[in-house]
GUVOLO-291593 format. One record per atom (N, C-alpha, C): z negated, y, x negated; residue in one letter. Coordinates in steps of 0.1 Angstrom, whole numbers, padded with zeros to 4 digits, always signed. Last residue first. Layout:
N
ZYXA
...
//
This chain:
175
-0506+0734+0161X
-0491+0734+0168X
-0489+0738+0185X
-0536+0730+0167X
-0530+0736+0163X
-0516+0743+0164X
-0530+0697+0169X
-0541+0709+0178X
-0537+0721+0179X
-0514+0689+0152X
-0510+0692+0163X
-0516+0698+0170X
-0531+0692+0127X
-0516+0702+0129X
-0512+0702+0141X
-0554+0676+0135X
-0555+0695+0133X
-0541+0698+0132X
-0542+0652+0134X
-0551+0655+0147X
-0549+0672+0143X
-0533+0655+0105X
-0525+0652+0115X
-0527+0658+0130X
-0560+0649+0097X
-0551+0662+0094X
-0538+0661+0103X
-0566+0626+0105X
-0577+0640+0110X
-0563+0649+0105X
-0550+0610+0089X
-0550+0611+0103X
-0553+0623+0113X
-0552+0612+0065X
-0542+0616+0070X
-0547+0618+0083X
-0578+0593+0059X
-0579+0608+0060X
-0565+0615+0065X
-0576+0566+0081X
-0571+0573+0068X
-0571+0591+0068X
-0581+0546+0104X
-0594+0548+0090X
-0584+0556+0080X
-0579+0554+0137X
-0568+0553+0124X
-0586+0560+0112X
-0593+0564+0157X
-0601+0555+0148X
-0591+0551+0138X
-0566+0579+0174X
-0580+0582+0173X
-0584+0565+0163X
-0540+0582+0174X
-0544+0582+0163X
-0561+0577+0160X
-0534+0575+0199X
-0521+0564+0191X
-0530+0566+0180X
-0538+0597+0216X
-0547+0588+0218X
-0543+0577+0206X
-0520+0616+0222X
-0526+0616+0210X
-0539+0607+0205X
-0487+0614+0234X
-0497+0604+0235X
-0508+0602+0219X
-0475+0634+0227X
-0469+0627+0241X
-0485+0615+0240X
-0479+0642+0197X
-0479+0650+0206X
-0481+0644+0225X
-0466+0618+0192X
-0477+0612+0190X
-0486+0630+0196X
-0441+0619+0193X
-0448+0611+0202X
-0458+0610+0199X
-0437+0642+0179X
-0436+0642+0190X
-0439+0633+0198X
-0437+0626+0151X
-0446+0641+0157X
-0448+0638+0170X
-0416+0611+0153X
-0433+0605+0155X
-0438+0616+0163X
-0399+0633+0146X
-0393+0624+0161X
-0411+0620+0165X
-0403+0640+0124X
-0403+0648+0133X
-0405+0638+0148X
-0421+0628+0101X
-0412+0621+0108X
-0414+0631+0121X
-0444+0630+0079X
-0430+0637+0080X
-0422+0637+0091X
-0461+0615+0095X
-0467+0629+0098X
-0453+0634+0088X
-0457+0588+0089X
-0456+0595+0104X
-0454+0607+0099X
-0455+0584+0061X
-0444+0584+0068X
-0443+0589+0080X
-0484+0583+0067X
-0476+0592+0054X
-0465+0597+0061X
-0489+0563+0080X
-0496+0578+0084X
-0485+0586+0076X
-0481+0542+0063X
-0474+0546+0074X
-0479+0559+0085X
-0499+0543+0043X
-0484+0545+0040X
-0481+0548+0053X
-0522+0537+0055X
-0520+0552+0051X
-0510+0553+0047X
-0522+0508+0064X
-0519+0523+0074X
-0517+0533+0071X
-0522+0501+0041X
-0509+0497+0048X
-0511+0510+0057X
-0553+0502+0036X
-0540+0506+0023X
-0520+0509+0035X
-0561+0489+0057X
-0560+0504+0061X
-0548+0513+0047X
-0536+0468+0074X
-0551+0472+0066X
-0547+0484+0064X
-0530+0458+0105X
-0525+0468+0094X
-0535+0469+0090X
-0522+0439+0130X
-0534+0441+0124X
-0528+0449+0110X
-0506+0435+0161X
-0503+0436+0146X
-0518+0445+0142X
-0505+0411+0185X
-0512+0417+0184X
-0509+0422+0168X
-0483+0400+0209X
-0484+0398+0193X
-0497+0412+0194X
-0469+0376+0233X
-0473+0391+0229X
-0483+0387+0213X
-0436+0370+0245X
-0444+0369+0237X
-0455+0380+0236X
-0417+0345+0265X
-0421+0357+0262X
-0434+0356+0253X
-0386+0335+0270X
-0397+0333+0262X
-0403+0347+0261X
-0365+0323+0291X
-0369+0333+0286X
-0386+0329+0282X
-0335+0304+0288X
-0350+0303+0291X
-0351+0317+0282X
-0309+0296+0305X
-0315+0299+0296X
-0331+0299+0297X
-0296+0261+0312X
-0304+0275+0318X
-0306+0281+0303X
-0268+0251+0297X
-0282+0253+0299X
-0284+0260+0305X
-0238+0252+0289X
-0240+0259+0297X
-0256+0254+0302X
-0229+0234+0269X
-0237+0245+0264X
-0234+0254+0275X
-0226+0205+0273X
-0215+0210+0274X
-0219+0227+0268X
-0254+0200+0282X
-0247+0190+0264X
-0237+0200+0263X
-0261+0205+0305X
-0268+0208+0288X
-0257+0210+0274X
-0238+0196+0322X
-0235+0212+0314X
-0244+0211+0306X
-0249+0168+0320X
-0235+0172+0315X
-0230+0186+0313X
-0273+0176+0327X
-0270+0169+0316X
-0254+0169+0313X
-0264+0179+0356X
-0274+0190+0351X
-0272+0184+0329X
-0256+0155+0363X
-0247+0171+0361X
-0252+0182+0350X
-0274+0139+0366X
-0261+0136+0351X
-0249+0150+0354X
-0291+0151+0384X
-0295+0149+0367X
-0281+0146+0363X
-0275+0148+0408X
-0281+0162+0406X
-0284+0160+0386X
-0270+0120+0410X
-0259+0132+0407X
-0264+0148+0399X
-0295+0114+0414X
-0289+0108+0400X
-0277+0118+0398X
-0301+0125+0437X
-0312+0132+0427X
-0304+0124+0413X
-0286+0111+0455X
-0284+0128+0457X
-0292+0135+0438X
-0275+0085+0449X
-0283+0091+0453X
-0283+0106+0447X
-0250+0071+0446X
-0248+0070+0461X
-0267+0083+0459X
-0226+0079+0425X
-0240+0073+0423X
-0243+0080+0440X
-0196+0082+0416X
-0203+0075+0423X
-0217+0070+0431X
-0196+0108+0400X
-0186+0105+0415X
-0190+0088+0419X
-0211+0105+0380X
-0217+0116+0388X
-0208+0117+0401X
-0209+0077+0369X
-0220+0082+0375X
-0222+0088+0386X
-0182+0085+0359X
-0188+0076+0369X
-0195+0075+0378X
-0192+0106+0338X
-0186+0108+0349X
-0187+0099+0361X
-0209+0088+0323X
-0213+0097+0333X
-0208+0101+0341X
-0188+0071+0313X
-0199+0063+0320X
-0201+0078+0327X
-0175+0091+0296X
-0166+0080+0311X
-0175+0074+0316X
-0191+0097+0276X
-0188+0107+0288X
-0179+0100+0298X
-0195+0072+0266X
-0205+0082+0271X
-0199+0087+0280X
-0166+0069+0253X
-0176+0064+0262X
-0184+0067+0271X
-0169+0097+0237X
-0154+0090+0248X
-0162+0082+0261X
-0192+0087+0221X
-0193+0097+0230X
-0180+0095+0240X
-0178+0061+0209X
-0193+0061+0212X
-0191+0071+0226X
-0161+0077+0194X
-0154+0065+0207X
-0165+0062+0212X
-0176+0093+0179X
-0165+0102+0186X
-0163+0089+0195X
-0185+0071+0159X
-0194+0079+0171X
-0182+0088+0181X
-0161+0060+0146X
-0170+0051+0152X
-0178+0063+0171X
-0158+0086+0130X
-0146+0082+0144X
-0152+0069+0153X
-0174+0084+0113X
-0175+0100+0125X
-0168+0095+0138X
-0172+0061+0100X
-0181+0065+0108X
-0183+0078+0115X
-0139+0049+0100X
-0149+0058+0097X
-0160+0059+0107X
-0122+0027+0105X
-0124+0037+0110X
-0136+0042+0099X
-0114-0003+0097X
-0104+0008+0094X
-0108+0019+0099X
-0128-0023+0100X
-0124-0021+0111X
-0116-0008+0110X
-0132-0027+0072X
-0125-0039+0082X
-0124-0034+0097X
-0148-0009+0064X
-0139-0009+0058X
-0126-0018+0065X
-0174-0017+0071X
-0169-0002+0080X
-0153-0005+0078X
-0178-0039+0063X
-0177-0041+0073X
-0169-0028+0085X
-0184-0029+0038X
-0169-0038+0039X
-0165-0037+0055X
-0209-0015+0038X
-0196-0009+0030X
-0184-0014+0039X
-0219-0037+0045X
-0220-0030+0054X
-0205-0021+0050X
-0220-0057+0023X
-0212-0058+0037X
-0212-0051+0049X
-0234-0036+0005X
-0217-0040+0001X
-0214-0041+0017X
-0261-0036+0009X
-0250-0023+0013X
-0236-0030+0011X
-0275-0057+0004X
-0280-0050+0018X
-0267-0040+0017X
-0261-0075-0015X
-0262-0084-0001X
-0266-0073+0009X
-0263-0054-0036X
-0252-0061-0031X
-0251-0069-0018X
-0290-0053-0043X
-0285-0042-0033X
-0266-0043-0032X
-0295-0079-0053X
-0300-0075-0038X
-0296-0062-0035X
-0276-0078-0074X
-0276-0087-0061X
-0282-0085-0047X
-0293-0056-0091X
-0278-0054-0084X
-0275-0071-0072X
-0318-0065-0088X
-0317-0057-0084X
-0300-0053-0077X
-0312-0090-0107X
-0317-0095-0095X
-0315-0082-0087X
-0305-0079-0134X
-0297-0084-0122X
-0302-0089-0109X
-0327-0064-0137X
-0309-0059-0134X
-0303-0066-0124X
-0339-0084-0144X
-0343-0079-0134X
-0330-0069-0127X
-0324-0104-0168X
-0329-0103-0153X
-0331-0095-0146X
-0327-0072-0185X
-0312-0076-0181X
-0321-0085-0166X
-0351-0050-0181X
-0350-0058-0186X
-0335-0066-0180X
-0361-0024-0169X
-0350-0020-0179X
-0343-0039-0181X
-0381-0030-0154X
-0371-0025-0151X
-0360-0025-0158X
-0406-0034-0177X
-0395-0043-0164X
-0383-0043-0157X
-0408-0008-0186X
-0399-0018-0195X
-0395-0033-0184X
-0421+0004-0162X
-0405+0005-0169X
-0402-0001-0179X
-0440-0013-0160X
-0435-0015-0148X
-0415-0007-0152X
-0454-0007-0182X
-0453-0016-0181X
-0443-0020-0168X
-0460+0021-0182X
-0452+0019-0185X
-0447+0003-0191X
-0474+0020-0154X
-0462+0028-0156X
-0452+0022-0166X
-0493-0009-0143X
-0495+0004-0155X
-0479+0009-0151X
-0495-0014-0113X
-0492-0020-0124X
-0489-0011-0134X
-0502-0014-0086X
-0514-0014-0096X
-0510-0017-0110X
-0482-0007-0063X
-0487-0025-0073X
-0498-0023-0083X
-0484+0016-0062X
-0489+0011-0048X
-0488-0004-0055X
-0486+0031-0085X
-0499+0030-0081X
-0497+0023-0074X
-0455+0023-0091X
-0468+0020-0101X
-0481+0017-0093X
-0442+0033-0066X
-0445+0018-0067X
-0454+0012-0081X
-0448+0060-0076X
-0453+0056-0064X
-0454+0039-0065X
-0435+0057-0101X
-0453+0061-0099X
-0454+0060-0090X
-0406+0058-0093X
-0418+0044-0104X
-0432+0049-0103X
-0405+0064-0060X
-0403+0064-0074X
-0412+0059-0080X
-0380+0043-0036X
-0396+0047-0042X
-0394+0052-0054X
-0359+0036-0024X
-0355+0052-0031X
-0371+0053-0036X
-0354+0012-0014X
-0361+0023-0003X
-0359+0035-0009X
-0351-0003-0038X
-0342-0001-0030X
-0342+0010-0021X
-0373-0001-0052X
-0365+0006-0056X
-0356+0010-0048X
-0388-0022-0034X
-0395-0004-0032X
-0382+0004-0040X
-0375-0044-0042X
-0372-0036-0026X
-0376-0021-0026X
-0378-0047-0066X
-0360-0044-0064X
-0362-0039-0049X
-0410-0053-0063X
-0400-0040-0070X
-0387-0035-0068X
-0404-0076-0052X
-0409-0064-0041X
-0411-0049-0047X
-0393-0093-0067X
-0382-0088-0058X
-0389-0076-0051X
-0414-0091-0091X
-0397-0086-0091X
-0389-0084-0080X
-0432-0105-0073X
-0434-0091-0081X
-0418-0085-0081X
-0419-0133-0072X
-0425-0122-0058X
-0427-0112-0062X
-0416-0136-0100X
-0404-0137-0091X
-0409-0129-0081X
-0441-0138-0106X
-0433-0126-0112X
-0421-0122-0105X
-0452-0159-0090X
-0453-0149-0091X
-0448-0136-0099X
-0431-0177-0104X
-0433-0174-0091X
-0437-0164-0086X
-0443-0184-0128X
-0432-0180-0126X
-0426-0173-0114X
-0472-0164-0131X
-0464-0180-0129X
-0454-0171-0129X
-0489-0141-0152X
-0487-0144-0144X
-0473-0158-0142X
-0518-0137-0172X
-0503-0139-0172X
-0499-0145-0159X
//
């Protein structure tokens, strides 16, 4: 059985893992305290209330605090950036070295969405099993347009694993 004291330090470092959004089987295993002993604690009027107090002291005066200066938090950041961009500009018509100008420009079209572009290049190697390759032999050897490239370059068939293939090799030999 545990002191008073100690249930008190248990209680609040449950009201904090609750607070963080833990769920009861996470803060079960991470206290070692059976499940369903850790939810009839929960439910219990003290602990209520110790929980609504402490998530009264961490969010209300935040709540209130936004609430007292009459803005919103989009409009907070928007005067943030206003900012921002009056420092840089500063910056970029004051800064006596050639290489601070050259960066808070170069950072001022990033942001602005004139970036370099960048070219990416890629190479891919595609691997076809052979179930897969004989649908697409199928489909070649209707396909007029294939025909013909594959007339233009008959090298595309050689070790294809599907009996299509060979017959293909003989209609254009042939053809």
């Amino acid at each position: 059985m545990h002191t008073k004291v100690e249930t008190s330090i248990i209680s609040h470092e449950i009201a904090r893992r609750l607070l963080l959004k833990q769920s009861m089987e996470d803060i079960s295993q991470a206290m070692a305290i059976e499940l369903k002993t850790l939810q009839a604690h929960v439910r219990r009027g003290p602990f209520k209330a110790l929980l609504d107090q402490l998530q009264s002291k961490l969010y209300r005066p935040t709540d209130q605090a936004l609430a007292d200066k009459g803005r919103n938090l989009k409009e907070e950041i928007n005067l943030a950036a206003i900012k921002s961009f009056d420092r840089l500009t500063q910056l970029l018509e004051a800064a006596s070295s050639e290489a601070v100008v050259m960066h808070v420009a170069q950072d001022m079209l990033d942001r602005a969405g004139y970036a370099k572009k960048q070219v990416v290049e890629t190479e891919a190697t595609l691997r076809i099993d052979p179930i897969d390759a004989g649908i697409l032999m199928e489909a070649l050897a209707t396909d007029k347009a294939a025909r013909e490239r594959i007339k233009q370059n008959p090298d595309v068939l050689k070790g294809t694993p599907h009996p299509l293939a060979g017959k293909i090799e003989e209609e254009l030999g042939n053809g």
